[in-house]
PDB file as gemmi writes it, atoms N, CA and C in Angstrom:
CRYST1    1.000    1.000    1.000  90.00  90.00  90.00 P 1                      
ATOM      1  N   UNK A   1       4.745   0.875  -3.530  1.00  0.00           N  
ATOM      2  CA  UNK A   1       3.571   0.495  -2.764  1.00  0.00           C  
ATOM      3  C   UNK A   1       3.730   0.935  -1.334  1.00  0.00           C  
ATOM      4  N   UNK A   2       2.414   1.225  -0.852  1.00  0.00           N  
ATOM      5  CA  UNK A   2       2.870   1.314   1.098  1.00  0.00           C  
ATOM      6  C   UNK A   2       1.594   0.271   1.524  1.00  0.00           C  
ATOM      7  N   UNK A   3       1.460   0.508   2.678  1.00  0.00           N  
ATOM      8  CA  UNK A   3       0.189  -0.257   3.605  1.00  0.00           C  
ATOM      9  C   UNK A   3      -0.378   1.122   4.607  1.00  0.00           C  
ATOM     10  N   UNK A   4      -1.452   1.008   4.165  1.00  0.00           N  
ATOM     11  CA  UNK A   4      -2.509   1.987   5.279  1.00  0.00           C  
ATOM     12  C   UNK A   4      -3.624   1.323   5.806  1.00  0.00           C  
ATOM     13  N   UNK A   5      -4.503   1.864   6.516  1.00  0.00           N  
ATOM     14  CA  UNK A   5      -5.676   1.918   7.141  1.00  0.00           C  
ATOM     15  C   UNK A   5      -6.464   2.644   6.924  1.00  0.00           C  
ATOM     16  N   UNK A   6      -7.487   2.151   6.691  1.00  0.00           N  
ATOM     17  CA  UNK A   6      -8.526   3.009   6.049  1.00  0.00           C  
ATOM     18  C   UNK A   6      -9.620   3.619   7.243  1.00  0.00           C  
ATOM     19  N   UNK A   7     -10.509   4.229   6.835  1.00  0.00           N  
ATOM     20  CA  UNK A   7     -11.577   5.170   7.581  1.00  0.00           C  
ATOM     21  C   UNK A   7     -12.086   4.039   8.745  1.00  0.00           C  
ATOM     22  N   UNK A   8     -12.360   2.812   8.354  1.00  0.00           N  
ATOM     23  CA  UNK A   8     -12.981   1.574   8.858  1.00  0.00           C  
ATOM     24  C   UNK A   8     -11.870   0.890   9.215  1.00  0.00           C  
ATOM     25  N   UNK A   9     -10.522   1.070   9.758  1.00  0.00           N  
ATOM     26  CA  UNK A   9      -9.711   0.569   9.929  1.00  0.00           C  
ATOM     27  C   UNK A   9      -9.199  -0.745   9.162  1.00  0.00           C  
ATOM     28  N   UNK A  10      -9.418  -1.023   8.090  1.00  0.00           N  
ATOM     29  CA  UNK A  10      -9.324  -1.683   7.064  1.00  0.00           C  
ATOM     30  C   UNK A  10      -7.528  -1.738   6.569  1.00  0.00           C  
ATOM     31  N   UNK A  11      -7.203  -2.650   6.825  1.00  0.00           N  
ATOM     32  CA  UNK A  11      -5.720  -2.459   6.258  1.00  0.00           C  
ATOM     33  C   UNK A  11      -5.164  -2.933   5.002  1.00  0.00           C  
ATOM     34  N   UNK A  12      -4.941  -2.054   4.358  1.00  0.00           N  
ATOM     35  CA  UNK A  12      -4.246  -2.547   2.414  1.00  0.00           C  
ATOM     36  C   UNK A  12      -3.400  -2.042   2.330  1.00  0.00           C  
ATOM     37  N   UNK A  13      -2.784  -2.538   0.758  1.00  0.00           N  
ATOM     38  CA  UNK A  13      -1.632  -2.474   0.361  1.00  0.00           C  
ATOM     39  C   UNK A  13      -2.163  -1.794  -0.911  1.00  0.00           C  
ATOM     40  N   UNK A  14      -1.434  -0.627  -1.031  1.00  0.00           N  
ATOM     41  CA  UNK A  14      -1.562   0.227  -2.401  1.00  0.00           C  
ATOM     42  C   UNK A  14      -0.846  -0.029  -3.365  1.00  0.00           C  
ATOM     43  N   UNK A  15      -1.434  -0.113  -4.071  1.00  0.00           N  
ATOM     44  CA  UNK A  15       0.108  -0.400  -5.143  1.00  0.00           C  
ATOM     45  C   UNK A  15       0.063   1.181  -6.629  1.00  0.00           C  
ATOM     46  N   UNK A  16       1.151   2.105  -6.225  1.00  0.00           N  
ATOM     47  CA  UNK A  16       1.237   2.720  -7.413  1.00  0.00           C  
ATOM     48  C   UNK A  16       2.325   3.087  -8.459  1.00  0.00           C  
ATOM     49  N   UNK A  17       1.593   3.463  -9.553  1.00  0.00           N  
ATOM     50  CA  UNK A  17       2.742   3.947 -10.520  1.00  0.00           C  
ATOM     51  C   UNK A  17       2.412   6.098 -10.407  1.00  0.00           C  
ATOM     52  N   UNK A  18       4.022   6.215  -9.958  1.00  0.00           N  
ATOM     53  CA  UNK A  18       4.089   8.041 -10.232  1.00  0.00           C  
ATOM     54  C   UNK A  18       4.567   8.103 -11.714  1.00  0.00           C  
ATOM     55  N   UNK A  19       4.358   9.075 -12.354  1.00  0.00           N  
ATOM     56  CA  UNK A  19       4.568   9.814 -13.405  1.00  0.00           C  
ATOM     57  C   UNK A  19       5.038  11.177 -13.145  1.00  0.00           C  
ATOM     58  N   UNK A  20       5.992  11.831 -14.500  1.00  0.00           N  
ATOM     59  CA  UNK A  20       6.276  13.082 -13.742  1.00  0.00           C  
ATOM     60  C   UNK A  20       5.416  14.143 -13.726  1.00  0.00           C  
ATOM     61  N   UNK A  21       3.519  13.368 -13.849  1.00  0.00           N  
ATOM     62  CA  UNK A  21       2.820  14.295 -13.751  1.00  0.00           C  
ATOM     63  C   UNK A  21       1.223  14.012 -12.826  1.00  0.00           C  
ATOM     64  N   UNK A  22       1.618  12.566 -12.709  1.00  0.00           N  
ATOM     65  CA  UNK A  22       0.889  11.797 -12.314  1.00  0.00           C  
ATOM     66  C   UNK A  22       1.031  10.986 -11.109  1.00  0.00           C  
ATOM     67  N   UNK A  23       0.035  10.622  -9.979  1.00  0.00           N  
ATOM     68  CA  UNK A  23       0.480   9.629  -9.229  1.00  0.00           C  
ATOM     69  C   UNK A  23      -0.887   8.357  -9.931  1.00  0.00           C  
ATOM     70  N   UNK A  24      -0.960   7.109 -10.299  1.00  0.00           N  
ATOM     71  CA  UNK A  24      -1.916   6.180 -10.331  1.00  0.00           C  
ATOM     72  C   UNK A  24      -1.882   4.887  -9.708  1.00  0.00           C  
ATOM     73  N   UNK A  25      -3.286   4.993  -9.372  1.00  0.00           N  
ATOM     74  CA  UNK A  25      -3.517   3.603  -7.996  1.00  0.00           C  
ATOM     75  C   UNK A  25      -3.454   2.902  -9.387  1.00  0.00           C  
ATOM     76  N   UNK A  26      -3.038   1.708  -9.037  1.00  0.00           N  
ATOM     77  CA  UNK A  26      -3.527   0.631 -10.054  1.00  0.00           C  
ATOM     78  C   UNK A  26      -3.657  -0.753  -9.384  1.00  0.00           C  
ATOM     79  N   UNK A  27      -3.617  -0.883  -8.102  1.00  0.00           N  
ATOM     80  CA  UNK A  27      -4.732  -1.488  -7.115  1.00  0.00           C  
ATOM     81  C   UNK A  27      -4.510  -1.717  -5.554  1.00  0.00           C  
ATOM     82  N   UNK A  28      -4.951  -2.324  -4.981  1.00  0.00           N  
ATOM     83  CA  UNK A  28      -5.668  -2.156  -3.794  1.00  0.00           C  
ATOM     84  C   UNK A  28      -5.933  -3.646  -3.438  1.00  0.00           C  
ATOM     85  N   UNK A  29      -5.355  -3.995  -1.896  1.00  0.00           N  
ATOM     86  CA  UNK A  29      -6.130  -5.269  -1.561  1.00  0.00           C  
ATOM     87  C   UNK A  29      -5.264  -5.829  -0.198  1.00  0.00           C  
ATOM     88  N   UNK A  30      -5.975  -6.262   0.392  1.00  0.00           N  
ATOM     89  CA  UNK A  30      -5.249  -7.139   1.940  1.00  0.00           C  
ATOM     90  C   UNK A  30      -3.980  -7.419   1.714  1.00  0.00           C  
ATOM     91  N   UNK A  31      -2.948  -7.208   1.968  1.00  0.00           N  
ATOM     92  CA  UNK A  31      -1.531  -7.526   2.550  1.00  0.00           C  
ATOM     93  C   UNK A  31      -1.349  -8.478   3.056  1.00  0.00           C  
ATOM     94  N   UNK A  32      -0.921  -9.573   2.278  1.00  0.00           N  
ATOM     95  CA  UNK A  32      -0.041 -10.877   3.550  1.00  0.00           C  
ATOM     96  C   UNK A  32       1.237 -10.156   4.189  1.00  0.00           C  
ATOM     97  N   UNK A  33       1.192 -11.901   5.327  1.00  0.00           N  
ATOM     98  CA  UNK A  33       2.325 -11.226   6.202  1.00  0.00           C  
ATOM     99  C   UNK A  33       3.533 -10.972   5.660  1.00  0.00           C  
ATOM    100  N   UNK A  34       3.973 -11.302   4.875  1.00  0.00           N  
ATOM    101  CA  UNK A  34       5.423 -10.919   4.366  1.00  0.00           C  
ATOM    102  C   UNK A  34       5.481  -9.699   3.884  1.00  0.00           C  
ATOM    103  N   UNK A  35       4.351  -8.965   3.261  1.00  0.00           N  
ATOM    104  CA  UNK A  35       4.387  -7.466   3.111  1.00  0.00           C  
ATOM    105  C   UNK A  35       4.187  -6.924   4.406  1.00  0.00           C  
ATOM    106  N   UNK A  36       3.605  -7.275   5.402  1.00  0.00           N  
ATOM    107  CA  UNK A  36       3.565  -6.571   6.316  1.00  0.00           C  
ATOM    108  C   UNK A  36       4.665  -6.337   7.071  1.00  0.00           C  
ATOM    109  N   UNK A  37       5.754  -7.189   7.291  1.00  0.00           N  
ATOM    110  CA  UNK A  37       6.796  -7.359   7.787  1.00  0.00           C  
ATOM    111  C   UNK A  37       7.565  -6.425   7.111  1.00  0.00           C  
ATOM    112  N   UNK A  38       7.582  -6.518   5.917  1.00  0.00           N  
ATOM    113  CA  UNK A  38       8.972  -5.764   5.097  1.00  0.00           C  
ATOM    114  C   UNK A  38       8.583  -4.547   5.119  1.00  0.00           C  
ATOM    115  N   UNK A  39       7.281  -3.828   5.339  1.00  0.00           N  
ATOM    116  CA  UNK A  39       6.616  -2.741   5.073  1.00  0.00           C  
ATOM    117  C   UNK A  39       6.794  -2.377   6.560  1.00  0.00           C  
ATOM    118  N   UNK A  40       6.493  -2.701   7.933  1.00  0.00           N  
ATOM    119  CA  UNK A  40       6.952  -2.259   8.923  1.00  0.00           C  
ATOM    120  C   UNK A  40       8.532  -2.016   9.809  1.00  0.00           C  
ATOM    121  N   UNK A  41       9.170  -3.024   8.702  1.00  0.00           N  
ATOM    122  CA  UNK A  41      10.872  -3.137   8.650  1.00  0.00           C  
ATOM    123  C   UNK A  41      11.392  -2.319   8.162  1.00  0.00           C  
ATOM    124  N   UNK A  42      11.196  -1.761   6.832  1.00  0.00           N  
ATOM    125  CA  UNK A  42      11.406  -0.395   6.214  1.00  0.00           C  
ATOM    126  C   UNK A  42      11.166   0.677   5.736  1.00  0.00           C  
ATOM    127  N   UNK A  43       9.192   0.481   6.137  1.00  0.00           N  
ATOM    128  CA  UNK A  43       8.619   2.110   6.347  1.00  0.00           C  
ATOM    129  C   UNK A  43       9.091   3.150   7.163  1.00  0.00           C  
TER     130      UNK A  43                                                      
END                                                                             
């Protein structure tokens, strides 16, 4: 998973599965703070 910002400055958390042929979202949605923390701690 990572955390971005979107066009509208909108901030989520992606969540995906890669394949060795594939990347797939399999969802999307607001980030609490504890992802945000660990995601700016070791992005």
């Amino acid at each position: 998973w990572f955390i971005s910002e979107t066009d509208k400055q909108r901030i989520l958390k992606v969540v995906f599965i890669r394949t060795e042929s594939q990347i797939i979202i399999k969802t999307a949605y607001d980030p609490n703070a504890e992802e945000l923390r660990i995601y700016r701690k070791y992005a």
